[in-house]
C-alpha positions as CSV (number, residue, x, y, z in Angstrom):
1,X,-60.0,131.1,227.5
2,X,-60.8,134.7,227.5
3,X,-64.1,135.9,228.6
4,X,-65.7,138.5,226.5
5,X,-66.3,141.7,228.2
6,X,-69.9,143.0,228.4
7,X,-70.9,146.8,227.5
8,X,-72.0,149.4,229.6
9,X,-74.5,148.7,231.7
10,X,-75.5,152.6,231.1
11,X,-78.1,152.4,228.7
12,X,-79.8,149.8,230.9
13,X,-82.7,152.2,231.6
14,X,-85.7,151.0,234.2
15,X,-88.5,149.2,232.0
16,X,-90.9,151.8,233.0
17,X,-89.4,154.6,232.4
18,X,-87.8,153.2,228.8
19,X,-91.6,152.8,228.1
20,X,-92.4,156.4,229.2
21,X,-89.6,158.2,227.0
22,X,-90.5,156.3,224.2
23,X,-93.5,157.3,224.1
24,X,-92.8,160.9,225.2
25,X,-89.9,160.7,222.4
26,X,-92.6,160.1,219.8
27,X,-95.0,162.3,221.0
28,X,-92.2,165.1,220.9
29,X,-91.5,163.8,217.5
30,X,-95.3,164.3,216.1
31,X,-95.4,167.8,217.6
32,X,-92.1,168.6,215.8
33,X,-93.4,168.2,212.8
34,X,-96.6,169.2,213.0
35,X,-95.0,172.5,213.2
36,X,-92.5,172.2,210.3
37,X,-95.6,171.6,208.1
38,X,-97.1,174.8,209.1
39,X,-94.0,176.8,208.5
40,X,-93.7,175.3,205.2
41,X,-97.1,175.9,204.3
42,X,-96.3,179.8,204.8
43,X,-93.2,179.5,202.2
44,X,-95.4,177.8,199.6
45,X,-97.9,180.9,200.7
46,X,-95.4,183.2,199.8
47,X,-93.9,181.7,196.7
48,X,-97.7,181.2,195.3
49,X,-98.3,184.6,196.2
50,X,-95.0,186.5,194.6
51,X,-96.1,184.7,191.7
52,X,-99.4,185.9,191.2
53,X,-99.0,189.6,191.8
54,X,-95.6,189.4,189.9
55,X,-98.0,187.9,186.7
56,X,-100.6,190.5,187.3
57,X,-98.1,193.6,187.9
58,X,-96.8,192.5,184.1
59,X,-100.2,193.0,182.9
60,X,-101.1,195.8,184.7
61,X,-97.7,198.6,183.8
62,X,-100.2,201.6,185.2
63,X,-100.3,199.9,188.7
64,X,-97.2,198.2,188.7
65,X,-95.1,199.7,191.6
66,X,-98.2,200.0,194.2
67,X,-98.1,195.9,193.7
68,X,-94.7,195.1,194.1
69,X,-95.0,197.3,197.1
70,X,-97.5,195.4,198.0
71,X,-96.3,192.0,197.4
72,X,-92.8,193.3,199.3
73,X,-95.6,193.9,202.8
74,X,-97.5,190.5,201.7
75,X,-94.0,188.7,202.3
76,X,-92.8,190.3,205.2
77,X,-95.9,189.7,207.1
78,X,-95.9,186.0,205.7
79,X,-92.1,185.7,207.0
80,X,-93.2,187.4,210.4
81,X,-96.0,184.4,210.7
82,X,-93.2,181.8,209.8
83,X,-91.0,183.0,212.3
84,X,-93.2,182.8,215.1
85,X,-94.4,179.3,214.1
86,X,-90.6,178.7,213.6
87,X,-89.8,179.5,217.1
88,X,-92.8,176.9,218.3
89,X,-90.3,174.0,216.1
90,X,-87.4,174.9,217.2
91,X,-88.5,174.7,220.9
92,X,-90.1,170.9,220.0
93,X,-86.6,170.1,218.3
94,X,-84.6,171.2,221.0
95,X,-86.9,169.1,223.4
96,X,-86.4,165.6,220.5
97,X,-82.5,166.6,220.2
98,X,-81.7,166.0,223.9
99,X,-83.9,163.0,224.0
100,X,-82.0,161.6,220.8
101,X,-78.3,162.7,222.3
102,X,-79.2,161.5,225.9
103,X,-81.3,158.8,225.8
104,X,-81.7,157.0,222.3
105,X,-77.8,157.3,221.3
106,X,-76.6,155.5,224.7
107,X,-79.3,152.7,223.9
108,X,-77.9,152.7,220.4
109,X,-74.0,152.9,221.2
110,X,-74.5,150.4,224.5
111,X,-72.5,152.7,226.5
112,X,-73.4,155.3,229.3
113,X,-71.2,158.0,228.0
114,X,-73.7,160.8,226.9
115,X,-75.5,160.2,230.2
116,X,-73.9,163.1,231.9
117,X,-75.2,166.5,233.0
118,X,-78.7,167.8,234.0
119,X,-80.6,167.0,231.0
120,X,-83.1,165.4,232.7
121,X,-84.0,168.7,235.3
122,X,-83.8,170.4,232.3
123,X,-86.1,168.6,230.4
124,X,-88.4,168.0,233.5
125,X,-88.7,172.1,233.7
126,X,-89.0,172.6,230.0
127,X,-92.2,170.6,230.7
128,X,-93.2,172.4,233.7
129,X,-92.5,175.9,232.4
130,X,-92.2,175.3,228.4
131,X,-90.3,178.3,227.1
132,X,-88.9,179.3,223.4
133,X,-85.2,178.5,223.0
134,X,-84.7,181.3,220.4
135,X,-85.6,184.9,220.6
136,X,-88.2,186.3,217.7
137,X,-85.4,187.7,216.0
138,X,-83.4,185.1,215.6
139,X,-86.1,182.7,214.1
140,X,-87.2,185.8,212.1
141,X,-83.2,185.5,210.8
142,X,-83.2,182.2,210.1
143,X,-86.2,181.7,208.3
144,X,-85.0,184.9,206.1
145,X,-81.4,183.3,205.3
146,X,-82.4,179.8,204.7
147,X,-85.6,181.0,202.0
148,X,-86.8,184.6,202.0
149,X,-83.7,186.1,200.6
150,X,-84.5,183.9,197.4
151,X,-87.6,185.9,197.4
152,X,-87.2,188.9,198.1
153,X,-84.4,189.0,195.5
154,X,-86.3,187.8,193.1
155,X,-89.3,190.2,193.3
156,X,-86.6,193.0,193.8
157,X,-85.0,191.7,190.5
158,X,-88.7,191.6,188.5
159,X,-89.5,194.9,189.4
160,X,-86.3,196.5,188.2
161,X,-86.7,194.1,184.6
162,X,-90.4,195.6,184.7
163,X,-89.5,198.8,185.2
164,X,-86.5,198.7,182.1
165,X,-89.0,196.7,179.9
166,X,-92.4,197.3,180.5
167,X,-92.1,201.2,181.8
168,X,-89.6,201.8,179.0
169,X,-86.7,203.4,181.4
170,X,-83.7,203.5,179.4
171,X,-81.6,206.0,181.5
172,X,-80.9,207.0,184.6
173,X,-83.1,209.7,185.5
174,X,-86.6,208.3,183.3
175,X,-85.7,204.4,185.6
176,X,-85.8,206.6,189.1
177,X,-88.5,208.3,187.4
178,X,-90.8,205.1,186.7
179,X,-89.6,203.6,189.6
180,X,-90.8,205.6,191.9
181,X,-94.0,206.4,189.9
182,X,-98.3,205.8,191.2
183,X,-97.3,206.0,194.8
184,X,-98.3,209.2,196.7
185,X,-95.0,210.1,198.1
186,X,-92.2,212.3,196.8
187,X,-89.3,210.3,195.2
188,X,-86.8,211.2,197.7
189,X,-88.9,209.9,200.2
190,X,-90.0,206.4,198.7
191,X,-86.4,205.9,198.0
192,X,-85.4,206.3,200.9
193,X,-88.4,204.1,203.2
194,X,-87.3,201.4,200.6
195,X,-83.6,201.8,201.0
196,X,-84.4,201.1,204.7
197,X,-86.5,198.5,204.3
198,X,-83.8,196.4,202.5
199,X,-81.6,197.8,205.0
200,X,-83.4,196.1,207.7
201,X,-84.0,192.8,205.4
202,X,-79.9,193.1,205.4
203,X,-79.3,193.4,209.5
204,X,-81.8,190.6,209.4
205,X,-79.6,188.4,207.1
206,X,-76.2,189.4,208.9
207,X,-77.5,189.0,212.6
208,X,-77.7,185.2,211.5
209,X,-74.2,184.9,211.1
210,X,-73.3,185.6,214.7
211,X,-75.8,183.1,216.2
212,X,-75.4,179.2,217.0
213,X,-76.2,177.1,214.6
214,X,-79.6,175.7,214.6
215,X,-80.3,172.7,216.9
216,X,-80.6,169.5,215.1
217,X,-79.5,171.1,212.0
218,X,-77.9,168.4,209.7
219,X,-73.5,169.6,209.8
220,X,-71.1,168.4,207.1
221,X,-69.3,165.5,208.9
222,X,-65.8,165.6,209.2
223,X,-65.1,162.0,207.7
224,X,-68.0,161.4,204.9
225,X,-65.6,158.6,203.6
226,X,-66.4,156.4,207.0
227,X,-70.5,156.4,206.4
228,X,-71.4,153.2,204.4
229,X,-74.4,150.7,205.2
């Protein structure tokens, strides 16, 4: 009569420390997101925000362009803020990812196979010496590509309808006109401080494409067929 063979014996982790990174796992887990709640409080910030001085820059065609200028600032500071708090998730998720790949998935699979590496001297000097795991930059990227693009297009989109519409520019010459009208400096010169600005927004967007993809980040799987509960 054959004898069944048992699993692994990998996943058989000391009861102690099982206990431990459980509880650190979860701990991890609440810090995580913790943070993804304050960088989604910023988005709803800016969305409630575009909306308001978009609504009042209709009602107001004399001082229309100084507020979309100014709602353009409002959302680059508020996607500056989110970045930085972004970079605080990302370093939490990293820290949950590697506890999920290393340590929950051999419990889960009953083998030992994922239990290779340094994971653990990494994770033990992550804890001595925490550190980002994305540069400033790159947060500030992501967090553009994955919602701030949506907005800035949009209040780029409003305040050329407004301009059309509300200002009355029906060529050429009378839309730079309006556009560029109640701000202090010379046309040549707004155009072009804007033109860089969405320049800049644009290097932002691009210099996402050449990075990793984020940590943790949910993939298309290769065989969706397979998944069924």
């Amino acid at each position: 009569m054959a004898v069944a063979q048992e699993p692994e014996a990998g996943y058989n982790f000391p009861r102690d420390y099982a206990a431990t990174m459980v509880h650190f796992y979860r701990g991890e887990l609440g810090r995580m997101m913790v943070w993804r709640e304050r960088f989604d409080t910023t988005t709803h910030w800016a969305i409630i925000g575009l909306t308001g001085l978009v609504s009042f820059a209709w009602n107001h065609a004399d001082g229309s362009n100084f507020l979309f200028l100014f709602a353009n600032f409002i959302l680059y500071l508020l996607l500056s803020i989110e970045a930085r708090r972004y970079r605080f998730y990302d370093a939490y998720r990293a820290r949950v990812r590697m506890l999920e790949s290393h340590f929950i998935f051999p419990v889960v699979t009953l083998t030992g196979k994922r239990l290779e590496g340094d994971w653990r001297r990494l994770m033990g000097e992550d804890l001595l010496l925490p550190s980002f795991k994305i540069s400033y930059f790159e947060a500030l990227s992501r967090r553009f590509r994955r919602n701030y693009i949506w907005i800035f297009l949009i209040l780029l989109g409003t305040w050329i309808v407004h301009t059309i519409v509300v200002r009355g520019a029906d060529s050429l010459p009378l839309f730079i006109r309006e556009f560029c009208a109640t701000q202090p400096l010379p046309d040549p010169v707004f155009l072009s401080i804007l033109g860089g600005f969405y320049v800049y927004l644009a290097v932002i967007y691009l210099y996402g494409t050449i990075k990793r993809s984020p940590l943790g980040e949910f993939q298309k799987r290769p065989h969706l067929g397979k998944w069924r509960i």
